[in-house]
mmCIF file as gemmi writes it, N, C-alpha and C atoms, coordinates in Angstrom:
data_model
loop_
_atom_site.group_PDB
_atom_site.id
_atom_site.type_symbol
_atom_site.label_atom_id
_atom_site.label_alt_id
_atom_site.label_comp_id
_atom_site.label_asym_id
_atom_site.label_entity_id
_atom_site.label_seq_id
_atom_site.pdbx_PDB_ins_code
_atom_site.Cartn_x
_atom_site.Cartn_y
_atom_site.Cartn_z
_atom_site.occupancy
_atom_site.B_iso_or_equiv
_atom_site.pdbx_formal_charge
_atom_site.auth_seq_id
_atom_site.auth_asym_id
_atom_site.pdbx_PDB_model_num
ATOM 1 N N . UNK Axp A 1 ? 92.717 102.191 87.941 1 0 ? 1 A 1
ATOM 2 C CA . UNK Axp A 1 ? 91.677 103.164 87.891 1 0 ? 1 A 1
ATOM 3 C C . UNK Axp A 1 ? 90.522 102.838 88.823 1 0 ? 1 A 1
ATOM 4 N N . UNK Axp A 2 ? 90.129 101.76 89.413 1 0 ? 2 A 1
ATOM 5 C CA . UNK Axp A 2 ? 89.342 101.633 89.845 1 0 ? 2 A 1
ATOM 6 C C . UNK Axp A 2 ? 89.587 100.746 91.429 1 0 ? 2 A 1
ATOM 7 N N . UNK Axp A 3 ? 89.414 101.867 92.225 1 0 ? 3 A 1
ATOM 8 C CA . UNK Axp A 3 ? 90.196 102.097 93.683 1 0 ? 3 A 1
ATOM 9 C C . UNK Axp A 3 ? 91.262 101.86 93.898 1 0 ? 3 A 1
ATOM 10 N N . UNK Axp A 4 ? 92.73 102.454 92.961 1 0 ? 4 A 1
ATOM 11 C CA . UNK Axp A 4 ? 93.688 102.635 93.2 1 0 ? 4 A 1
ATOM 12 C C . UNK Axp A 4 ? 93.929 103.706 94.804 1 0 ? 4 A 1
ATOM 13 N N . UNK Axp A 5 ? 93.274 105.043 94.421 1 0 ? 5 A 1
ATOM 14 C CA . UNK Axp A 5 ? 93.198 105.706 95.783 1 0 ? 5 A 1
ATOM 15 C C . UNK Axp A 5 ? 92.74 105.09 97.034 1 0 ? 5 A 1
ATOM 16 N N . UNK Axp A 6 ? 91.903 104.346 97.157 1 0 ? 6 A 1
ATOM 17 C CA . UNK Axp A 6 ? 91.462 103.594 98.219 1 0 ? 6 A 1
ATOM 18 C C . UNK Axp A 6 ? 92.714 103.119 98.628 1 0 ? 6 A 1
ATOM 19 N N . UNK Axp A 7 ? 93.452 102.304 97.519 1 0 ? 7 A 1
ATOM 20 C CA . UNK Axp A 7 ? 94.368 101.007 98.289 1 0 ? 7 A 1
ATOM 21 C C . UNK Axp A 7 ? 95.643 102.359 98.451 1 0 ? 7 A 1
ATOM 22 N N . UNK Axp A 8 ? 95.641 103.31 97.997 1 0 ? 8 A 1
ATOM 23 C CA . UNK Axp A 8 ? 97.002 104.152 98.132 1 0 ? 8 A 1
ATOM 24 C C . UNK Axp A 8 ? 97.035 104.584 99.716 1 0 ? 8 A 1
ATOM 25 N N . UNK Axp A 9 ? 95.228 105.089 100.155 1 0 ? 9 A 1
ATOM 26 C CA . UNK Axp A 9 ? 95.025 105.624 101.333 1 0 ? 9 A 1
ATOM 27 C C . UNK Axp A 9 ? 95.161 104.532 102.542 1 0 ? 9 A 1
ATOM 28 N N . UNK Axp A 10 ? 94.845 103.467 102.628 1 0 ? 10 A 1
ATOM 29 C CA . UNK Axp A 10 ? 95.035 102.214 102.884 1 0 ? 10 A 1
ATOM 30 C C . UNK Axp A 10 ? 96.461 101.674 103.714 1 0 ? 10 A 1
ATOM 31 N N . UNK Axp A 11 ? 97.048 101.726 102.076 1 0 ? 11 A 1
ATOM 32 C CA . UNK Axp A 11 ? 98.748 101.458 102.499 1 0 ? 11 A 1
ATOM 33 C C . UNK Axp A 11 ? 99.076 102.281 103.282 1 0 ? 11 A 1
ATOM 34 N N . UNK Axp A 12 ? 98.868 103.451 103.418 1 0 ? 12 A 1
ATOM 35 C CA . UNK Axp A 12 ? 99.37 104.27 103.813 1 0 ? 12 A 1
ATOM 36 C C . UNK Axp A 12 ? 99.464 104.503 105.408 1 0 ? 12 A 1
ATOM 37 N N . UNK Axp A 13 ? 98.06 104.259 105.631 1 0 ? 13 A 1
ATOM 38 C CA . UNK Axp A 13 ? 97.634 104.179 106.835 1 0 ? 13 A 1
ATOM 39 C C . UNK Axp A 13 ? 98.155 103.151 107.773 1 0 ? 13 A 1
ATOM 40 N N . UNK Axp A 14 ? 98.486 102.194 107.177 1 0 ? 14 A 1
ATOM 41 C CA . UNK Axp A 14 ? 98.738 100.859 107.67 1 0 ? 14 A 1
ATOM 42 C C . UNK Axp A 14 ? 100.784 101.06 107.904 1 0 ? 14 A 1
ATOM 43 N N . UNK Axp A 15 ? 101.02 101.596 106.863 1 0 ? 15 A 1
ATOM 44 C CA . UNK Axp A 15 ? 102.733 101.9 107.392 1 0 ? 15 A 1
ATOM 45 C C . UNK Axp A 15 ? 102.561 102.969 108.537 1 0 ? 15 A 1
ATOM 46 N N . UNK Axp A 16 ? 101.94 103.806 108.724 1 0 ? 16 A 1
ATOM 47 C CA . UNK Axp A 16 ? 101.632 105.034 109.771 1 0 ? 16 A 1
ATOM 48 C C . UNK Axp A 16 ? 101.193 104.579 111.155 1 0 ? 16 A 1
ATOM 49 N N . UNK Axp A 17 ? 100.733 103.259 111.061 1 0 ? 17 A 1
ATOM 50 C CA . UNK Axp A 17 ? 100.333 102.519 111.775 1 0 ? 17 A 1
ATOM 51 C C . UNK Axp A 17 ? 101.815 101.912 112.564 1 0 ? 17 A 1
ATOM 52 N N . UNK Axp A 18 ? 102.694 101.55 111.353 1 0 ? 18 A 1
ATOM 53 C CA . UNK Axp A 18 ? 103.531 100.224 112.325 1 0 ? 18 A 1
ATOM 54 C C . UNK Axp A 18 ? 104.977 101.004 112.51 1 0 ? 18 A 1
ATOM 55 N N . UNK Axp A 19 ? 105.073 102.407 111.957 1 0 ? 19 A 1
ATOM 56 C CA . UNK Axp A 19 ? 106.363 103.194 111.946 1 0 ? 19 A 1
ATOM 57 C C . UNK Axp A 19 ? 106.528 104.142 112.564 1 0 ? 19 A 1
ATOM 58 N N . UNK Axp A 20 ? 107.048 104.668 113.284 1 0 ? 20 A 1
ATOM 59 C CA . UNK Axp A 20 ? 107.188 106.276 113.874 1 0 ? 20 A 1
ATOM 60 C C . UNK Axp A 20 ? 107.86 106.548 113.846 1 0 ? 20 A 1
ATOM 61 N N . UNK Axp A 21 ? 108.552 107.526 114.307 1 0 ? 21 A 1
ATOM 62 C CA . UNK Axp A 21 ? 109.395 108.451 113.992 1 0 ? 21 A 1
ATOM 63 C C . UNK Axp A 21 ? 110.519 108.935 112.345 1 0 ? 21 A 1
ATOM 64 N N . UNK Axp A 22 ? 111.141 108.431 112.229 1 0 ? 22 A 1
ATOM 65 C CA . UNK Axp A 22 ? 112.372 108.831 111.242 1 0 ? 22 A 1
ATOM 66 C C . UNK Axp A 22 ? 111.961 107.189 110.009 1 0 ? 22 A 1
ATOM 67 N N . UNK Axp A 23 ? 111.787 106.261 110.956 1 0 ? 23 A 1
ATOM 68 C CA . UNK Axp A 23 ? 111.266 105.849 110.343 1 0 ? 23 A 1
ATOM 69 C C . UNK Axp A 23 ? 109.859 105.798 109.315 1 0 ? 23 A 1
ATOM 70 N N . UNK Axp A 24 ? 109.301 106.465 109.645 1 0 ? 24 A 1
ATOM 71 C CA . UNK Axp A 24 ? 108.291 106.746 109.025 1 0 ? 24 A 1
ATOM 72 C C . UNK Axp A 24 ? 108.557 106.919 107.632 1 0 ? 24 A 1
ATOM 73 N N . UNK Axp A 25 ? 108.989 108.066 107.536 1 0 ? 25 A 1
ATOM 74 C CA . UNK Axp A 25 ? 109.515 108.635 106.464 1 0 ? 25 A 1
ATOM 75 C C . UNK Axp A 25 ? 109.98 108.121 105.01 1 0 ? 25 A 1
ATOM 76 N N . UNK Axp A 26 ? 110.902 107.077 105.577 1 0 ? 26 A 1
ATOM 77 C CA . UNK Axp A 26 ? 111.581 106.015 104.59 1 0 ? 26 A 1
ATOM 78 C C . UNK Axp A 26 ? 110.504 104.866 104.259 1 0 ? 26 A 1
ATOM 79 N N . UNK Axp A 27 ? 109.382 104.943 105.485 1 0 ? 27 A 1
ATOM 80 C CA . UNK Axp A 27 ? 108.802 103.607 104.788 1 0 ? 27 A 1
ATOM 81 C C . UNK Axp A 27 ? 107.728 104.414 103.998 1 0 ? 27 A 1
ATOM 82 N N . UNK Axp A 28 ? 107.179 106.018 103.938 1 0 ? 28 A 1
ATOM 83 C CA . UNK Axp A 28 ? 106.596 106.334 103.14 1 0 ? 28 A 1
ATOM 84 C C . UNK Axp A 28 ? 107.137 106.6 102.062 1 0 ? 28 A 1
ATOM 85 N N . UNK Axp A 29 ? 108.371 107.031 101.771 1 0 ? 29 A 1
ATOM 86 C CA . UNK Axp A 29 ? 108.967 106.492 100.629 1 0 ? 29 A 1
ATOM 87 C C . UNK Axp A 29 ? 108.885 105.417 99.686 1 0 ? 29 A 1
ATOM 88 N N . UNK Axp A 30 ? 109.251 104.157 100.414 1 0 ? 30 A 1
ATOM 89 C CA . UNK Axp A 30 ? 109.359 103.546 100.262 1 0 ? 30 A 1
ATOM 90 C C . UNK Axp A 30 ? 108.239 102.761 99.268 1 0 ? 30 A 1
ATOM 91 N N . UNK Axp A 31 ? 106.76 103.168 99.551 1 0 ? 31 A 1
ATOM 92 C CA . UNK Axp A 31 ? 105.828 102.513 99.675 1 0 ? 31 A 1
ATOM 93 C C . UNK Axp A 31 ? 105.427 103.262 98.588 1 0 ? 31 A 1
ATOM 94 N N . UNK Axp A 32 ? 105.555 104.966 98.136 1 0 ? 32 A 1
ATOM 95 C CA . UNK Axp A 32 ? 105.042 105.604 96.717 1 0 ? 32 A 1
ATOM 96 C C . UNK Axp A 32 ? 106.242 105.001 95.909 1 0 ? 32 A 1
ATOM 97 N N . UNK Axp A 33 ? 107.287 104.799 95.87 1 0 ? 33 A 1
ATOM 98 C CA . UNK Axp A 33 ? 107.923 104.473 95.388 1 0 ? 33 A 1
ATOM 99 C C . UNK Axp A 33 ? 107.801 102.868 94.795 1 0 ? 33 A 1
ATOM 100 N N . UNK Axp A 34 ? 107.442 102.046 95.194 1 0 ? 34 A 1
ATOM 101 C CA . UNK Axp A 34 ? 107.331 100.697 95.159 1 0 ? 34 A 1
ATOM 102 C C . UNK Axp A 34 ? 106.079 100.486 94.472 1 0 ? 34 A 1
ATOM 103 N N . UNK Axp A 35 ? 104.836 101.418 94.252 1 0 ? 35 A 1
ATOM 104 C CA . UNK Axp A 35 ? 103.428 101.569 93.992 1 0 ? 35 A 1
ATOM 105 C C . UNK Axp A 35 ? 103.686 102 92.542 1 0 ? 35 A 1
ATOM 106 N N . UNK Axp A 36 ? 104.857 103.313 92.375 1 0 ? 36 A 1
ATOM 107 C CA . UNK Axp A 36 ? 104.826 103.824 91.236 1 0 ? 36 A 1
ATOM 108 C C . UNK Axp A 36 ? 105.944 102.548 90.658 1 0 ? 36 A 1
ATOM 109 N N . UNK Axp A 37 ? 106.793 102.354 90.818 1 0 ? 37 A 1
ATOM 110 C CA . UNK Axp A 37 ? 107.278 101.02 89.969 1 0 ? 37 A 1
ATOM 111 C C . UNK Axp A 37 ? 106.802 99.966 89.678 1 0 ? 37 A 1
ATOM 112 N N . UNK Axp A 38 ? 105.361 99.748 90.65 1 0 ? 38 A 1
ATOM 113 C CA . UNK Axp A 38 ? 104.678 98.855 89.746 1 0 ? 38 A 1
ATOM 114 C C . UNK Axp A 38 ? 103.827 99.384 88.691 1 0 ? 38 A 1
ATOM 115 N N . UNK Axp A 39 ? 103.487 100.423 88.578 1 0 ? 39 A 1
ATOM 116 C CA . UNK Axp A 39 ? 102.938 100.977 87.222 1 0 ? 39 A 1
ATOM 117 C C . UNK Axp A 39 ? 103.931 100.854 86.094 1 0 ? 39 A 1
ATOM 118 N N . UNK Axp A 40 ? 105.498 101.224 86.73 1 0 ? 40 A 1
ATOM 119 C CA . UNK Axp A 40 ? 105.971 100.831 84.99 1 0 ? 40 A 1
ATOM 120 C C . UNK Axp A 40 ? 106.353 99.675 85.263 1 0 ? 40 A 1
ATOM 121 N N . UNK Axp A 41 ? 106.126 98.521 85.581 1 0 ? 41 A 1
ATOM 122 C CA . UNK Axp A 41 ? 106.275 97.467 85.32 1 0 ? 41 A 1
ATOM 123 C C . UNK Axp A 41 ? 104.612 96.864 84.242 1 0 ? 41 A 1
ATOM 124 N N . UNK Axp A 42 ? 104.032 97.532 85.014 1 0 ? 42 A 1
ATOM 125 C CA . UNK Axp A 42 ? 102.76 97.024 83.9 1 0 ? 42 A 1
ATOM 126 C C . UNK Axp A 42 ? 102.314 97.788 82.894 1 0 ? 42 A 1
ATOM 127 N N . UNK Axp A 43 ? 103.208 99.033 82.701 1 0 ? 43 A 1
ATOM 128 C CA . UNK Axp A 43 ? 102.825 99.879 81.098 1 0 ? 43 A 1
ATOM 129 C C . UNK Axp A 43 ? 104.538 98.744 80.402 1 0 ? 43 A 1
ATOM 130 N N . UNK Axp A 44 ? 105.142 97.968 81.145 1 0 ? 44 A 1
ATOM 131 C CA . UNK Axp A 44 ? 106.476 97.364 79.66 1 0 ? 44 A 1
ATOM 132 C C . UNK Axp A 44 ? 105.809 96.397 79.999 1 0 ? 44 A 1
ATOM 133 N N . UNK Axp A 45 ? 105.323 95.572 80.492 1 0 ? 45 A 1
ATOM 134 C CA . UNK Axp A 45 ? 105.483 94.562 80.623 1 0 ? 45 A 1
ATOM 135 C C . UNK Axp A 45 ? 103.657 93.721 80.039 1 0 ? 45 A 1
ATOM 136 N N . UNK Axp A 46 ? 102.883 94.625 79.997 1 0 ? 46 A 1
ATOM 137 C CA . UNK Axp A 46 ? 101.245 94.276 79.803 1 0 ? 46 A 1
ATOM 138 C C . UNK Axp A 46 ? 101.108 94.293 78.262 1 0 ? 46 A 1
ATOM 139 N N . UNK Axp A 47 ? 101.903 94.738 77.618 1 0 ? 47 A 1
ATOM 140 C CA . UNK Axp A 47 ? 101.764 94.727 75.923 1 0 ? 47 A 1
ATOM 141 C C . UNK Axp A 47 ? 103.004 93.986 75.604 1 0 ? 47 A 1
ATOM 142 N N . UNK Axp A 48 ? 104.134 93.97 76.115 1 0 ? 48 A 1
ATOM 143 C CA . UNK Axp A 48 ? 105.304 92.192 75.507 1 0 ? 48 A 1
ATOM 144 C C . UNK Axp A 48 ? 104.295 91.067 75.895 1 0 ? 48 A 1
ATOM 145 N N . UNK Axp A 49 ? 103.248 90.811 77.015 1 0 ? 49 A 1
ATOM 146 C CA . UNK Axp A 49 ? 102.401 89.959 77.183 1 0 ? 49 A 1
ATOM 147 C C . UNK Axp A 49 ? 101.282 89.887 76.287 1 0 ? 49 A 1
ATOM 148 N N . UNK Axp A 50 ? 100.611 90.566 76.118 1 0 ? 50 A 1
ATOM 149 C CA . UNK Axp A 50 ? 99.669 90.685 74.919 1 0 ? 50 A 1
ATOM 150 C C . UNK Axp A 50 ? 100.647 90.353 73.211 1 0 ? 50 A 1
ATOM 151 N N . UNK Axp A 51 ? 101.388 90.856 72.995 1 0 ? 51 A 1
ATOM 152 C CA . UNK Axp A 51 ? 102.161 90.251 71.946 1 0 ? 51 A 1
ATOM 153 C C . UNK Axp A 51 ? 102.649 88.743 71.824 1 0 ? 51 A 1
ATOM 154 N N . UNK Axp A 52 ? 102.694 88.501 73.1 1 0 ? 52 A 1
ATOM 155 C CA . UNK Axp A 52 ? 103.581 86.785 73.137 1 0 ? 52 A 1
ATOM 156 C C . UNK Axp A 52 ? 102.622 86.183 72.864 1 0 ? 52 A 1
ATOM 157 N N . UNK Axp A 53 ? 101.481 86.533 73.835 1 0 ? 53 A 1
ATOM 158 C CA . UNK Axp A 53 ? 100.477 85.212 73.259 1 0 ? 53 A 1
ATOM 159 C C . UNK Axp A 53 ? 99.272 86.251 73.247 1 0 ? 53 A 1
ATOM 160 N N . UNK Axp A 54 ? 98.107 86.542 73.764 1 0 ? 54 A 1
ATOM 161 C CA . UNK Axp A 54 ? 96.964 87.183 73.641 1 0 ? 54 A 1
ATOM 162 C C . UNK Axp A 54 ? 96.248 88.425 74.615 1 0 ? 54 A 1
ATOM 163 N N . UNK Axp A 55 ? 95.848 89.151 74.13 1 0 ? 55 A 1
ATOM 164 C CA . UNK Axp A 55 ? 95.531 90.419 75.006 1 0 ? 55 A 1
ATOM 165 C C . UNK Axp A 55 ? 94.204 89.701 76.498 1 0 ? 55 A 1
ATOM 166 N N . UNK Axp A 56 ? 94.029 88.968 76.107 1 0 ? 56 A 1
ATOM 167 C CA . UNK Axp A 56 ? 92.976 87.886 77.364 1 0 ? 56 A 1
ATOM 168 C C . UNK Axp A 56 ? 94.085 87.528 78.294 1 0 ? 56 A 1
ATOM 169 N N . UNK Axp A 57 ? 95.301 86.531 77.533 1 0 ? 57 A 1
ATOM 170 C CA . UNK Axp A 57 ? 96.443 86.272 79.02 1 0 ? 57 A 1
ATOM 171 C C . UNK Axp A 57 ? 96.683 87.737 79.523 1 0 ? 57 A 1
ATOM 172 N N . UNK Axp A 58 ? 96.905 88.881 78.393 1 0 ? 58 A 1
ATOM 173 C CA . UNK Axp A 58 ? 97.179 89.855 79.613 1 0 ? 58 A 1
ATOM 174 C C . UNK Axp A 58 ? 96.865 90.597 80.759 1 0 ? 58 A 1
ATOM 175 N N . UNK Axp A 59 ? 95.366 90.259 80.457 1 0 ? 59 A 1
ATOM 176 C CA . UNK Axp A 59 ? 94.278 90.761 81.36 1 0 ? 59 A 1
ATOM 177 C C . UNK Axp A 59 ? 94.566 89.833 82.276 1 0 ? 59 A 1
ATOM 178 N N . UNK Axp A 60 ? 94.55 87.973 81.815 1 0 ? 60 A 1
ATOM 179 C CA . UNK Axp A 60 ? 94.547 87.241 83.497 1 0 ? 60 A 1
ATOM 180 C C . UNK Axp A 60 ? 95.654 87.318 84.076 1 0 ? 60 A 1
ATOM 181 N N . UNK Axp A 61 ? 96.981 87.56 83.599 1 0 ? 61 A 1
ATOM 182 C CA . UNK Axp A 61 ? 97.889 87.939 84.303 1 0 ? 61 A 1
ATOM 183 C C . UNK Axp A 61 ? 97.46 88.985 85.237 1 0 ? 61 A 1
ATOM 184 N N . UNK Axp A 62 ? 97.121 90.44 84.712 1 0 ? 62 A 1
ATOM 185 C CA . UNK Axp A 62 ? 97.105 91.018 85.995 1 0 ? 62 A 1
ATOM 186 C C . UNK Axp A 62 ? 96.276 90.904 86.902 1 0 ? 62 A 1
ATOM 187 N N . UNK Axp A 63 ? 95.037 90.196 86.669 1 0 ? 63 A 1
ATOM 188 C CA . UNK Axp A 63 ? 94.15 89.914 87.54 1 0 ? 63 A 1
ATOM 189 C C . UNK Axp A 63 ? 94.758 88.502 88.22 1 0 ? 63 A 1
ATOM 190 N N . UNK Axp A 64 ? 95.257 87.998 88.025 1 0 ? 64 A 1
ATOM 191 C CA . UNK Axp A 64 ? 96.293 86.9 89.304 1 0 ? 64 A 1
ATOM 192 C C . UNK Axp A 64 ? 97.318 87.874 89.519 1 0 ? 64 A 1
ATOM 193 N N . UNK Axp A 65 ? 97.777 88.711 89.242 1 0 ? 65 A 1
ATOM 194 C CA . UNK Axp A 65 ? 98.953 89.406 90.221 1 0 ? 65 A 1
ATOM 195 C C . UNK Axp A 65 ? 97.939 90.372 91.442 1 0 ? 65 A 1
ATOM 196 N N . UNK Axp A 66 ? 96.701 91.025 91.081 1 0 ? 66 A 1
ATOM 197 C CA . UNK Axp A 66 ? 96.241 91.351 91.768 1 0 ? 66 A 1
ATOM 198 C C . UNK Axp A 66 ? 95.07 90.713 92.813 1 0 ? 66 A 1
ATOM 199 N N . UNK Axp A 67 ? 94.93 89.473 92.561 1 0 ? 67 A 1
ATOM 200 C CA . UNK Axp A 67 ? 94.69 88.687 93.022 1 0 ? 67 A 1
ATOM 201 C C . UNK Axp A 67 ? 95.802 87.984 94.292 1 0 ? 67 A 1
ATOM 202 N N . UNK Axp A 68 ? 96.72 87.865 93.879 1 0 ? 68 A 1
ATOM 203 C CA . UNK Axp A 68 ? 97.733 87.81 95.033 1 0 ? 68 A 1
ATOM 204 C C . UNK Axp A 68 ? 98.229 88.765 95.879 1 0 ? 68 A 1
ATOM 205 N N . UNK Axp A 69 ? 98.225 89.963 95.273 1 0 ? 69 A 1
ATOM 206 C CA . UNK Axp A 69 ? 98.206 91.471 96.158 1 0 ? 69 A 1
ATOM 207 C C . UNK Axp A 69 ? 97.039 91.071 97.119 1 0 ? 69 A 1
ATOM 208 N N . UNK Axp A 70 ? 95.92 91.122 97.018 1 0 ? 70 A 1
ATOM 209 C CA . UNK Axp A 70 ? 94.605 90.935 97.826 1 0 ? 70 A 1
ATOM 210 C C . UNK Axp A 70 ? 94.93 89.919 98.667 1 0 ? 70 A 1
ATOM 211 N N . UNK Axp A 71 ? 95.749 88.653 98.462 1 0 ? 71 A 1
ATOM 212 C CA . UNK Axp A 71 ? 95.908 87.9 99.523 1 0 ? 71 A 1
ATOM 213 C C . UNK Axp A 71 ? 96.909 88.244 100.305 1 0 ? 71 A 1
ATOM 214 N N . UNK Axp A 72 ? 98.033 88.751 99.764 1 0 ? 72 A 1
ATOM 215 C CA . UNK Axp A 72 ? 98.736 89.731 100.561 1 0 ? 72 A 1
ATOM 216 C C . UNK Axp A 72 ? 98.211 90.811 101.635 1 0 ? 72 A 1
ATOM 217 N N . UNK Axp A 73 ? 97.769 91.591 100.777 1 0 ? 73 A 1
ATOM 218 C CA . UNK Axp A 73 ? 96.527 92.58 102.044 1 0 ? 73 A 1
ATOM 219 C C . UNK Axp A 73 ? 95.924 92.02 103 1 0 ? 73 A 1
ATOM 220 N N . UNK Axp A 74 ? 95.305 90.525 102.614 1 0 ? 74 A 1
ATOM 221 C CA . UNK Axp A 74 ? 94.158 89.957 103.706 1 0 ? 74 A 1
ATOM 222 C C . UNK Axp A 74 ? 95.094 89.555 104.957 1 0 ? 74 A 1
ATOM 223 N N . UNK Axp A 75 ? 96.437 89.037 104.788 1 0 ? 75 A 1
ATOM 224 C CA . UNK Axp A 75 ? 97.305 88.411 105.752 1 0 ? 75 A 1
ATOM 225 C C . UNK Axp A 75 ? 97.788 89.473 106.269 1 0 ? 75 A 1
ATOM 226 N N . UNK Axp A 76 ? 98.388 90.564 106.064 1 0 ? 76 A 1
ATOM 227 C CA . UNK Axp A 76 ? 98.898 91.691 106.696 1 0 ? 76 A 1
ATOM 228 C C . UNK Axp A 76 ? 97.701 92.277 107.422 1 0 ? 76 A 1
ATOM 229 N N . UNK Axp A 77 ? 96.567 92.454 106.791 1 0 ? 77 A 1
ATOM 230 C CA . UNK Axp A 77 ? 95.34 93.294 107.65 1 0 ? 77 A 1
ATOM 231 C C . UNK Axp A 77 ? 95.207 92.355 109.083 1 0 ? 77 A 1
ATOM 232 N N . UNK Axp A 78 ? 95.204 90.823 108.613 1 0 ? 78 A 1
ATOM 233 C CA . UNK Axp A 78 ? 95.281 90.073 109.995 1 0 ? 78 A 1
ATOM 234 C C . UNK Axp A 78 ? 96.505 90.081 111.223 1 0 ? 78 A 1
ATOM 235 N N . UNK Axp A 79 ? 97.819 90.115 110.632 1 0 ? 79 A 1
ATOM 236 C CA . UNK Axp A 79 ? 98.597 90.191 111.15 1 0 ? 79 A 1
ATOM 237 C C . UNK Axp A 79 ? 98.612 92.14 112.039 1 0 ? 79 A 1
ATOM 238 N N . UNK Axp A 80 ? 98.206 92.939 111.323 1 0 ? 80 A 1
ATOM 239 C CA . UNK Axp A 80 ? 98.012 94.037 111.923 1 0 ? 80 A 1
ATOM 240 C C . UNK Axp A 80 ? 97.388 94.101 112.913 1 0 ? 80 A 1
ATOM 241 N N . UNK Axp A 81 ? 96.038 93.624 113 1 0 ? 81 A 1
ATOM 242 C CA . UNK Axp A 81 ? 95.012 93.584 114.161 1 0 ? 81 A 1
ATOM 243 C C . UNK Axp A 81 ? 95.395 92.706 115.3 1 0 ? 81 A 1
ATOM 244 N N . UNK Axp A 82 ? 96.441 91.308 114.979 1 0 ? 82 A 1
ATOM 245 C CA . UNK Axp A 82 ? 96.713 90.966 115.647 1 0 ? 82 A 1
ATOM 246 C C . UNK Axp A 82 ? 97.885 90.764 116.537 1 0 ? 82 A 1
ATOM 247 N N . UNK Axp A 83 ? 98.123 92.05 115.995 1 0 ? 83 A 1
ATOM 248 C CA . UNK Axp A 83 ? 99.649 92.064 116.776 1 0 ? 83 A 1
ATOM 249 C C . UNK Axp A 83 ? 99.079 94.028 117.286 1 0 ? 83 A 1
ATOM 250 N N . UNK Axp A 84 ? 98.058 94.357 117.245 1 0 ? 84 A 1
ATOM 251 C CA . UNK Axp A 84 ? 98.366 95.749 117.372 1 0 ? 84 A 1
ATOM 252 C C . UNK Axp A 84 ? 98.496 95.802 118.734 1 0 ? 84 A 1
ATOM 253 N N . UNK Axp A 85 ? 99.167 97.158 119.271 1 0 ? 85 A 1
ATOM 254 C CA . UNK Axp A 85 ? 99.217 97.614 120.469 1 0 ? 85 A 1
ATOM 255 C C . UNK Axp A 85 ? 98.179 98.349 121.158 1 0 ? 85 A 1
């Protein structure tokens, strides 16, 4: 909820960036597709975590998974700029 659209507009831009033609296509696929499976991975998977042990691990879980997304982003944003054409 809170700049999901940002990072949707983002991704987006950034595959539009490194794909053209026919390809394109598949990697925009690819990429709503991969965005929306991580939502149901965290509506099954954020309450079996809160049940195992406490609704606090479930929160730091996703804040270290999104925490590693962000370091993900930071290395690709570099690798983008530095490889652009």
């Amino acid at each position: 909820g809170l700049g999901g659209e940002s990072a949707y507009v983002a991704c987006h831009a950034i595959v539009s960036e490194w794909f053209r033609g026919r390809e394109l296509a598949l990697a925009f696929g690819l990429a709503i597709a991969l965005t929306n499976l991580g939502s149901v991975f965290n509506n099954f998977l954020s309450p079996v975590v809160a049940n195992w042990w406490t609704t606090p691990s479930a929160l730091g879980l996703g804040l270290a998974i999104n925490g590693a997304g962000l370091v993900v982003t930071m290395i690709i944003f570099c690798l983008s700029n530095r490889y652009k054409s």
